[in-house]
Structure formats: C-alpha cells, structure tokens
C-alpha positions in Angstrom: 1.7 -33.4 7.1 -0.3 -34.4 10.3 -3.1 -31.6 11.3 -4.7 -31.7 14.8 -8.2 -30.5 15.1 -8.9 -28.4 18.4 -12.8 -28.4 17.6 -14.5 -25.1 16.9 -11.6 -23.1 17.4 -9.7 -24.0 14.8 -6.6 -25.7 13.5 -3.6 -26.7 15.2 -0.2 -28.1 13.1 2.8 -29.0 14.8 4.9 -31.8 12.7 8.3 -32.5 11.2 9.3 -31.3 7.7 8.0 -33.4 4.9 10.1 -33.9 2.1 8.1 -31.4 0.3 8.9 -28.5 2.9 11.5 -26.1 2.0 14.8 -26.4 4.7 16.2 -23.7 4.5 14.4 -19.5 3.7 16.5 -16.6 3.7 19.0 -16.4 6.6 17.1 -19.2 8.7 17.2 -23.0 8.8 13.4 -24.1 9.4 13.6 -26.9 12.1 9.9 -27.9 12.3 6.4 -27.0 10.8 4.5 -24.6 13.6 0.8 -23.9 12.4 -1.4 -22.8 9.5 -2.5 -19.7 8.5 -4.4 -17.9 5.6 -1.3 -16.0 5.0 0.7 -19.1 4.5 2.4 -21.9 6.5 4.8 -21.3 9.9 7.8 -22.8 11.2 10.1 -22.6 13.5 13.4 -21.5 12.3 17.1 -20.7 13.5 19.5 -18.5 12.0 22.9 -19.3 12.0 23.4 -17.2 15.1 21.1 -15.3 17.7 17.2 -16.3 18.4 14.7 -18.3 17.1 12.4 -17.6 15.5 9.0 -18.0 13.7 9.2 -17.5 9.9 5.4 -17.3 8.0 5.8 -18.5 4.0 3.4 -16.7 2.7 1.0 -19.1 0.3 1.9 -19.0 -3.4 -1.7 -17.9 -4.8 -0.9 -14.9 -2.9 2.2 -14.4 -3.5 1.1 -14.4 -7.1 -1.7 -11.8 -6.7 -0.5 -8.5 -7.2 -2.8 -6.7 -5.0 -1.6 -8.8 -2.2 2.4 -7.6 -3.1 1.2 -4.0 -3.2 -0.6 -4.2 0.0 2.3 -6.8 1.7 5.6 -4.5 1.4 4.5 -1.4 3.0 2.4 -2.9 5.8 5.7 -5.3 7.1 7.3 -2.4 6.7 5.3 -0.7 8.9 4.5 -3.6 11.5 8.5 -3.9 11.9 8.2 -0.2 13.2 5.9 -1.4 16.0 7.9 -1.9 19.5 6.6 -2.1 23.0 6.4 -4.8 25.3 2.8 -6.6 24.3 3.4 -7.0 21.1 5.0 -9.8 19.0 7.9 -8.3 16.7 8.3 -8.7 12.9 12.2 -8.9 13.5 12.8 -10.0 9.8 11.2 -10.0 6.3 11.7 -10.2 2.5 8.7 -9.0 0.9 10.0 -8.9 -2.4 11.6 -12.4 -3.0 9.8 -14.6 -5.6 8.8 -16.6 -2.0 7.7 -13.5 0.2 8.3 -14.7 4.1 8.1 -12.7 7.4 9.8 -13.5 10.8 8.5 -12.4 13.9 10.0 -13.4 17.9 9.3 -16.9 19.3 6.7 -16.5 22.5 7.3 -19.8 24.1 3.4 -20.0 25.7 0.1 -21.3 25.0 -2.4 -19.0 23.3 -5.6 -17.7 25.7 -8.0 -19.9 23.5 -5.7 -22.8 24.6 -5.2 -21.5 28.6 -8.7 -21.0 28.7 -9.6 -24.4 27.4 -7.2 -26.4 29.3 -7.7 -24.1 33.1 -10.9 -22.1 32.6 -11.4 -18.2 32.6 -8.7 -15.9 34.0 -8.7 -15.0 37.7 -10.0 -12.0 38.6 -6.8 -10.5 39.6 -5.0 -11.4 36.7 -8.2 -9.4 34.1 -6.3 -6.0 34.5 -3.0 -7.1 34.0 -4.2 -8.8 30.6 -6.4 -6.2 29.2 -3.5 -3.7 30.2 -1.4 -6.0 28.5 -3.9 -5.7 25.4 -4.6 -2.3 25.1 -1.2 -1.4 25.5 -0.3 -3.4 22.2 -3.0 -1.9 20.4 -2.1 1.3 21.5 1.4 1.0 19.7 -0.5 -1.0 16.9 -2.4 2.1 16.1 0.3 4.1 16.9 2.5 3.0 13.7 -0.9 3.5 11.6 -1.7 -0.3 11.5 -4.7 -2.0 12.0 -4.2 -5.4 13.8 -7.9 -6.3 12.4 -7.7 -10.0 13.3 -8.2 -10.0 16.8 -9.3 -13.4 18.5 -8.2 -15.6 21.8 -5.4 -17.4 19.5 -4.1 -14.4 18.4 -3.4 -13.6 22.5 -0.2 -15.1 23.5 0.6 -15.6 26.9 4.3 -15.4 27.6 5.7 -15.8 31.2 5.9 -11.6 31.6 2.4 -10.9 29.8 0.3 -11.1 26.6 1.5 -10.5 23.5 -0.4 -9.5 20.5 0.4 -11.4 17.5 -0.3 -11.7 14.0 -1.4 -8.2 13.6 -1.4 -5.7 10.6 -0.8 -7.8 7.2 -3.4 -7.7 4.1 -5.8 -10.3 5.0 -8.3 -8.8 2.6 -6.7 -10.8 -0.1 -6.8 -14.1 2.4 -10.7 -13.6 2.7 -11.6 -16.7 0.9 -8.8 -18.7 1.7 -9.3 -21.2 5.2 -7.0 -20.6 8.0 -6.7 -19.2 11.3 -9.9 -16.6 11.4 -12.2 -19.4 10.3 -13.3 -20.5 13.8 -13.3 -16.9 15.6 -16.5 -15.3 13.3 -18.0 -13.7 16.9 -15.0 -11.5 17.4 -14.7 -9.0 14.8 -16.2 -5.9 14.4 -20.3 -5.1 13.1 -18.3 -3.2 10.4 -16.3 -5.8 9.6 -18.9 -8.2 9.2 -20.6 -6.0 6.5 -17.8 -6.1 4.6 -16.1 -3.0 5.7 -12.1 -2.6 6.1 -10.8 -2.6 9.5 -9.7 0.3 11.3 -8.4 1.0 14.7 -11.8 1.1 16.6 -12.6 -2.3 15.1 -9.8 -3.6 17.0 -11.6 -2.0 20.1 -14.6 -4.2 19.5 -12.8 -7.2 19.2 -10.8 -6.2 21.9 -14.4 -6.4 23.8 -15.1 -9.8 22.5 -11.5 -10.9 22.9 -11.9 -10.1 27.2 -15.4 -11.3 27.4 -14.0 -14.7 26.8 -10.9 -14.3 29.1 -13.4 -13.6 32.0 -16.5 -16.3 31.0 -15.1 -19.0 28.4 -17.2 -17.8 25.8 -17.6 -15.2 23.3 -20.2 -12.1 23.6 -22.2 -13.1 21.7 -22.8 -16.9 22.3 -22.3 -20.2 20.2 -23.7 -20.8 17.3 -23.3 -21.0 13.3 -20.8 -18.2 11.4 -24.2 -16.9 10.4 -25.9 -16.8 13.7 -22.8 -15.4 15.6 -22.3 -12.6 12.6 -26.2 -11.6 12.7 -26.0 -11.2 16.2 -22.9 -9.1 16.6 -24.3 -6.3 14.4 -28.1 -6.8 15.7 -27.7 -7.9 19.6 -26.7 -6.6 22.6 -23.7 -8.4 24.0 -24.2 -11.2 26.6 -21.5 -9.4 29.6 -24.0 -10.4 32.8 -20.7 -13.0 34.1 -18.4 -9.7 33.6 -16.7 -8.4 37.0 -19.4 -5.4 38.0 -16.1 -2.8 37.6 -15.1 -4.2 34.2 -18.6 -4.2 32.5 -18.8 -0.7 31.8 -15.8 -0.4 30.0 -15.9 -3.5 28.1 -19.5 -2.3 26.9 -18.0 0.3 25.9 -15.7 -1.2 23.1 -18.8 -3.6 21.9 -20.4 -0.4 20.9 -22.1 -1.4 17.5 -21.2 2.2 16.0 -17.2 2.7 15.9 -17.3 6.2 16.9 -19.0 5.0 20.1 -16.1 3.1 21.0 -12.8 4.4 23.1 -9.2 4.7 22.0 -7.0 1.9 22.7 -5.1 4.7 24.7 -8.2 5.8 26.8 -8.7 2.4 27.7 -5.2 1.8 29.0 -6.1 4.8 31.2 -9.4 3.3 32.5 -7.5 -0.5 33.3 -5.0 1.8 35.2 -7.9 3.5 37.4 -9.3 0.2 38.4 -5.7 -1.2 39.1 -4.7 1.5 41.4 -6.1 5.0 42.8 -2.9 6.2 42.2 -2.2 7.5 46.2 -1.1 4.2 47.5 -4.6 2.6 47.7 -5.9 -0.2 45.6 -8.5 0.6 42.7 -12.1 -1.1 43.4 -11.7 -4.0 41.8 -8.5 -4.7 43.2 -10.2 -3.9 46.3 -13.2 -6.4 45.9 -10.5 -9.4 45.3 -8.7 -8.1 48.8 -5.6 -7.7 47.5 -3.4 -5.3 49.3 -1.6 -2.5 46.9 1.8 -3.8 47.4 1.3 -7.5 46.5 -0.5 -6.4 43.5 1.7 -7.3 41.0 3.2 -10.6 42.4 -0.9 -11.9 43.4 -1.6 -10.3 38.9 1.9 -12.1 38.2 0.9 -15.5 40.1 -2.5 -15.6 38.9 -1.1 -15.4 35.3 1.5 -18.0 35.4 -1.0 -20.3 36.9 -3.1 -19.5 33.7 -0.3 -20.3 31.5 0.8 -23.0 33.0 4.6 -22.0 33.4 6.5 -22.3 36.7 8.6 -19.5 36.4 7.5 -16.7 38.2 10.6 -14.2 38.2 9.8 -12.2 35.0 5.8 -12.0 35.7 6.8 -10.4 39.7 8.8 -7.8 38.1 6.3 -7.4 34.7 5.7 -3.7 34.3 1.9 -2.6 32.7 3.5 0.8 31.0 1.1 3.3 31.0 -0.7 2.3 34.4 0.9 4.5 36.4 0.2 3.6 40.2 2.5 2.0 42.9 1.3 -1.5 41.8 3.7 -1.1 39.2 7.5 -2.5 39.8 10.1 -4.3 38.4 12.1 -3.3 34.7 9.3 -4.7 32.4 9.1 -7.2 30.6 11.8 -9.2 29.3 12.4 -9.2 25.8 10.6 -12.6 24.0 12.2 -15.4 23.1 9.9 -15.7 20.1 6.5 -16.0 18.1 4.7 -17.7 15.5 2.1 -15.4 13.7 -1.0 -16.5 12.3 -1.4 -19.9 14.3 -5.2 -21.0 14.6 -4.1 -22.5 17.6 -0.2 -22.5 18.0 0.0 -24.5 21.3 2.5 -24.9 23.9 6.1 -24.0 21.8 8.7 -26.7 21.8 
C-alpha cells in the first residue's frame, strides 16, 4: 500500500485495494483505500443502493482491547444521534461485530490543512462563515454529550455549502500510543489535554482557537516547533494572535484561555460570530463593515470567498448556505445541502475522487 507524505502535517493514503484488503464489510462494497487513522484504516465504500460512503475498520489491537469495546459502542451510538448541518454523520455502524467498523457521509472537498496549503489563509470575508460553520457543529457535538476532542485543520472539511466537522467523539484514549492522524497536529489541543487530562467540551473551545488561528495566518497559535516545544508552550505561553482580524481577536483569545472555565460555550460563541456578521437591523456587523461588503451580498461575497478556498466551481449551494443560529438578514437560502459523504479520521484526506 502506497503512503504519501504531506510533511509535518501528517499522512495522506489514497490507493487501490491490495490483495490483503478486505472487499467487501457489512452492507458496503469498499471501492478504494481513503486514509489512515489511529482508529483504523478508511475506504470508500458503496452499498448496494443509495450514497457513498466512508467506512473506518477499526484496527485489530483495538478491537481486541476491551476497554476500547466498552468505550466504542455507546459513544457511536451517541455520535449517530448528532445532526445539523456542519457536522459529518455517522450514518452506519456495527460496534459489536468481531471487525468493529463505522460509516460516516462522503464530503467530496479538501480538508483546511490542504486549502490552506495549496491557496493560503481564508479571506477575510469568508472567517465568519467558517467559524459559524465550526461552532455550530460543536454546539450540536456537545449537545448529544460528546466531546469531539481531536480538533485540528484536517479534521475541518470544506464541502461546497460549508465546513464540516469530522472525526469527532470516538475513544481515542485507547489510540494514544498508536501513530495516525493527531500525530502532526500536537499545538492544537487543549493545556488540559496536554497534561494528560480527558477531554471535555471546553477543550474543544481551545482547539477551536488554535483551529481559526491557522485558517486566518497559516500557522498554529503557538508557532512551529518540536511536539515538546509546541506542547510546553500551549500550557505556559500566550498565544501568538497579532495577524488576527482586530474584531476577531477578542473572541478567539477568548477560547485559548489556558483555564477551561475561562473559555465560552460553543453556543455563546455562535452568538458572538453572528454579532460581527450582522447588527441584526439591516446593517452589516464591523467586520463585515471593514471588508466593505454591503449586507445583502453578504452571503454570496462569504459563499464566493469560500469556494475560491476550496477550490470547487460550483457556487449554487454556498449562495444559498444558511449559518443557523446567526440570525441577521445576511442569512438566505434553505441551508445546506445534505453531503454527499466523509471519511473520518484522515491525517490529510485530500481532494475525494
């Protein structure tokens, strides 16, 4: 099996079956070998009739470990109980089988660590829409009791309507030692989590922080360096957010708080985005303001900006994307579309076949 190094970001796979692969795992036919994960390997897969999909085999020294089948059940069943529009559905699962597998939807879309790398930060106009996007899936996250608690850029999708969260709320504990797709991302979780705490909700916020530091400036919070070096810094040093839009900063700050009770709820945030997106009487918010763009072409100049980012043509579901929860007049169309589908866990998944 062929793997493609992307440099410090991680690993990409994207080959044929081997003669070694499985074909065929419950319902689905796997077509072709997606990425590699600490949970297990990915491929896309077709059932016999409906969507494609992305179907994760989960690794057999975990699915040997009993810890990892207590903790593996309940939490797909609970991620499958997560909806809303930025997040990547589990649509499928068999926890239980002697080979444990999960399916989530097919986001056909680079991930923002690949956007970024191949265009360069977001635009300015299209920040809100994404960290909207973001908080809005944590939000529902949260909402079913989950942590997502591996937040990065290559767990961002962007899909032609939006981001997508994927990869979010499965027992990585037992995965700690194991290499995969947190490997080259050690400057985005949490102070907590870096001292060997569990995740919970408002360590998501902090990686959330990290997460749109690099969408605006190409580069984590807390700079470049060693595991070591990055880890030290995000418990001991301020966060490097000078090249952050001056409306942005505050709140952003906010979720690299080093103490978790510092930091706000995924909800409160989605609140905040909305403020700066619109004043909610017809005017633009400031930051909108500042980047000239008049209330009513909001979300066609957010949608534009995005698709450029992504690299997709299509622009008719991002003009009629819908931020729920940022009320305002800048918001139109039915919302997004529902996704094709995704492959969890990628390092770097790439642009989807």
């Amino acid at each position: 099996m062929a793997l493609t190094t992307t440099g410090e970001w991680g690993i990409r796979v994207v080959a044929p079956l081997t003669s070694d692969d499985v074909r065929a795992i419950g319902p689905y036919q796997l077509l072709r070998q997606l990425g590699r994960g600490r949970l297990g390997d990915v491929f896309l897969a077709r059932p016999a009739s409906g969507e494609t999909v992305a179907v994760k085999v989960i690794r057999p020294e975990l699915a040997s470990d009993p810890w990892f089948r207590a903790q593996f059940g309940p939490e797909v069943a609970a991620a499958r109980q997560v909806g809303g529009a930025f997040v990547s559905p589990v649509v499928d699962a068999e926890p239980d089988g002697d080979v444990p597998w999960l399916a989530t939807a097919y986001v056909d879309g680079p991930t923002l660590a690949e956007a970024i790398g191949e265009r360069g930060p977001v635009p300015a106009e299209a920040l809100l829409m994404l960290a909207s996007g973001l908080a809005e899936g944590l939000d529902a996250i949260h909402a079913a009791g989950l942590v997502h608690g591996n937040l990065h850029p290559s767990n961002v999708l962007l899909a032609e309507d939006g981001p997508r969260l994927a990869d979010f709320g499965i027992a990585y504990a037992a995965a700690s030692g194991l290499p995969g797709e947190g490997d080259g991302w050690p400057g985005f979780s949490s102070p907590e989590q870096a001292l060997g705490e569990e995740g919970r909700p408002a360590s998501d916020i902090f990686s959330l922080g990290a997460v749109l530091t690099f969408a605006c400036t190409g580069h984590g919070p807390f700079g470049s360096g060693s595991s070591a070096a990055l880890m030290y810094r995000l418990v001991n040093s301020p966060a490097e957010l000078d090249s952050l839009p001056d409306e942005l900063r505050p709140l952003v700050s906010k979720c690299l708080a080093k103490h978790p009770g510092d930091r706000p709820a995924a909800s409160a945030l989605l609140a905040e985005f909305g403020a700066l997106r619109s004043r909610g009487d017809g005017r633009p918010g400031p930051m909108v303001a500042a980047a000239g763009v008049e209330a009513g072409a909001l979300a066609v100049e957010e949608a534009a900006s995005l698709a450029g980012l992504t690299g997709l043509a299509g622009l008719t579901g991002l003009a009629g994307a819908r931020v729920r929860g940022v009320a305002g007049p800048d918001t139109v169309g039915p919302g997004p579309a529902s996704p094709g589908s995704v492959d969890p866990g990628l390092a770097s998944p790439g642009r989807r076949p």
